[in-house]
ChimeraX commands (.cxc) that place a marker at each C-alpha (Angstrom):
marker #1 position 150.42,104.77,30.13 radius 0.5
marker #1 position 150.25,101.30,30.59 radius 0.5
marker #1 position 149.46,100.24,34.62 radius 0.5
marker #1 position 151.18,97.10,35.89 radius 0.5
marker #1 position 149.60,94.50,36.83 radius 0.5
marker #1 position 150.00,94.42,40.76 radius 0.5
marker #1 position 149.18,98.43,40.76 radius 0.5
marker #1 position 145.91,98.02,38.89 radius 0.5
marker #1 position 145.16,94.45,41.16 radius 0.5
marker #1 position 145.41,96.96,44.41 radius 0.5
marker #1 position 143.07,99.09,43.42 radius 0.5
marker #1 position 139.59,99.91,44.80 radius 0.5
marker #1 position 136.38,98.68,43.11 radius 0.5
marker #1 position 135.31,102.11,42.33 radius 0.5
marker #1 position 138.83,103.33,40.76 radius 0.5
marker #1 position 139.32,100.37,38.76 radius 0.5
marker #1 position 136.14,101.21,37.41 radius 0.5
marker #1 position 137.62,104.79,36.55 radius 0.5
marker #1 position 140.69,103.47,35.18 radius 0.5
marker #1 position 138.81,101.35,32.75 radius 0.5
marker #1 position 136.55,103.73,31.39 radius 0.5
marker #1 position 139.24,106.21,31.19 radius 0.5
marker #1 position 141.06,103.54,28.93 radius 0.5
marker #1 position 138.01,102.92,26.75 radius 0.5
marker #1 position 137.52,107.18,26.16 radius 0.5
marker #1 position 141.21,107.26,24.98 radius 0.5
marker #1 position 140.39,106.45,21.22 radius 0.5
marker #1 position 138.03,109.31,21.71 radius 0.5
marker #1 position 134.91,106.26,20.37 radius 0.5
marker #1 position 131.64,107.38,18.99 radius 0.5
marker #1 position 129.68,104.57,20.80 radius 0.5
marker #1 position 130.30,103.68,24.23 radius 0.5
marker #1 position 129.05,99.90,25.90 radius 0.5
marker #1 position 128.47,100.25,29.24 radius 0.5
marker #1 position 126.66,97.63,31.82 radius 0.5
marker #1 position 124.90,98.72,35.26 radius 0.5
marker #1 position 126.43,95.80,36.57 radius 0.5
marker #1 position 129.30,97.98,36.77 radius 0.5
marker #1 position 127.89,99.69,39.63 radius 0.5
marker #1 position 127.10,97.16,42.29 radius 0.5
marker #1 position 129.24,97.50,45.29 radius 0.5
marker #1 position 130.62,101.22,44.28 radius 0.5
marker #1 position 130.41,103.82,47.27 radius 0.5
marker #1 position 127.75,106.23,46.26 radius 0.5
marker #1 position 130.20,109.34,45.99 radius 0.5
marker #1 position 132.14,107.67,43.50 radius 0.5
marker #1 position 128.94,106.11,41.23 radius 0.5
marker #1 position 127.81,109.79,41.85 radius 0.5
marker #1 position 131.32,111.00,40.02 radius 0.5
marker #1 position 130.90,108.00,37.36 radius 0.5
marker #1 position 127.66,109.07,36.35 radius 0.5
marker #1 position 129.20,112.85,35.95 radius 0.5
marker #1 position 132.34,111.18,33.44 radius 0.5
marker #1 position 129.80,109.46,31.36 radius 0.5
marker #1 position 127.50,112.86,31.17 radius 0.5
marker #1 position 130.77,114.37,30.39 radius 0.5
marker #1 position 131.07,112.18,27.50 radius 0.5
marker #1 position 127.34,112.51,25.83 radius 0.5
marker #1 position 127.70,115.95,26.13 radius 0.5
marker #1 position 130.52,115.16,23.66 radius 0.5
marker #1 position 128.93,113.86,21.45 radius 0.5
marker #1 position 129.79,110.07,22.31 radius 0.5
marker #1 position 126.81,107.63,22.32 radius 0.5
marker #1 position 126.42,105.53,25.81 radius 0.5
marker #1 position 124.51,102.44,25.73 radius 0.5
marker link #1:1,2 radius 0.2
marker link #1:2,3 radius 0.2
marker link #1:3,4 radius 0.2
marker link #1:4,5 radius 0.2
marker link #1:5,6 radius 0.2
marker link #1:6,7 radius 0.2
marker link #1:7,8 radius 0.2
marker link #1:8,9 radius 0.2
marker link #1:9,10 radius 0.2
marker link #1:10,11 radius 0.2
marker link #1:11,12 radius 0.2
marker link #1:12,13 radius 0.2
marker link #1:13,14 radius 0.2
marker link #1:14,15 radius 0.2
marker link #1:15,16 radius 0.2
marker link #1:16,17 radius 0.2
marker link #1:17,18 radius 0.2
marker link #1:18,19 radius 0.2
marker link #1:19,20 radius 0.2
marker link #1:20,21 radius 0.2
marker link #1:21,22 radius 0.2
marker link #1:22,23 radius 0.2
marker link #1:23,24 radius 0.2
marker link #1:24,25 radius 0.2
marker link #1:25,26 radius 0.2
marker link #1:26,27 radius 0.2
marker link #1:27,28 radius 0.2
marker link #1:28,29 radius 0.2
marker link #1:29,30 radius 0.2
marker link #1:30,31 radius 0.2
marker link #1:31,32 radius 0.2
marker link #1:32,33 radius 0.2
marker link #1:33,34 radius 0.2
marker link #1:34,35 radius 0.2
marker link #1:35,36 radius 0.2
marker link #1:36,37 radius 0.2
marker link #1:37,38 radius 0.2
marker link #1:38,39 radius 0.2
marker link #1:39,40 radius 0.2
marker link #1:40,41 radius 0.2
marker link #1:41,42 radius 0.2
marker link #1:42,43 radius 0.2
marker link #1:43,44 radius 0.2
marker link #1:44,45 radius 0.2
marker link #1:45,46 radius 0.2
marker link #1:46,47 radius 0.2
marker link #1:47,48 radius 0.2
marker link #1:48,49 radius 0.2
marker link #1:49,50 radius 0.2
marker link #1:50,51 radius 0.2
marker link #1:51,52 radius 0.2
marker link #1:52,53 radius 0.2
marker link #1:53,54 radius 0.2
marker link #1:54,55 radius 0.2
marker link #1:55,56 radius 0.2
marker link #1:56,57 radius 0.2
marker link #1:57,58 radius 0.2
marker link #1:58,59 radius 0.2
marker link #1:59,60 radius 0.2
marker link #1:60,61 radius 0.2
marker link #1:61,62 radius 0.2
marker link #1:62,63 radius 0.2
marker link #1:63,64 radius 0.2
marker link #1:64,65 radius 0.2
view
């Protein structure tokens, strides 16, 4: 599904976050980039859920760097 623009612009830090690393599991990728900059300014609950999709994912069998 492709979000417009405006939609995507209104979102929250934290969900926007979501969204995009959502987008980047949807090729179902061997090797995953991820930065810890990514986290700054996320409400804990939600960096707490993050952090549970990207355990999700190694369990997998994806690689997260």
């Amino acid at each position: 599904m492709i979000w417009p623009i405006p939609l995507f612009g209104s979102l929250p830090l934290d969900w926007k976050q979501k969204v995009a690393f959502s987008v980047a599991l949807l090729h179902n990728p061997k090797i995953i980039f991820f930065g810890l900059s990514q986290q700054e300014g996320v409400d804990p609950i939600y960096r707490r859920q993050f952090w549970e999709m990207i355990y999700r994912e190694a369990t997998k069998g994806s690689t997260i760097l």
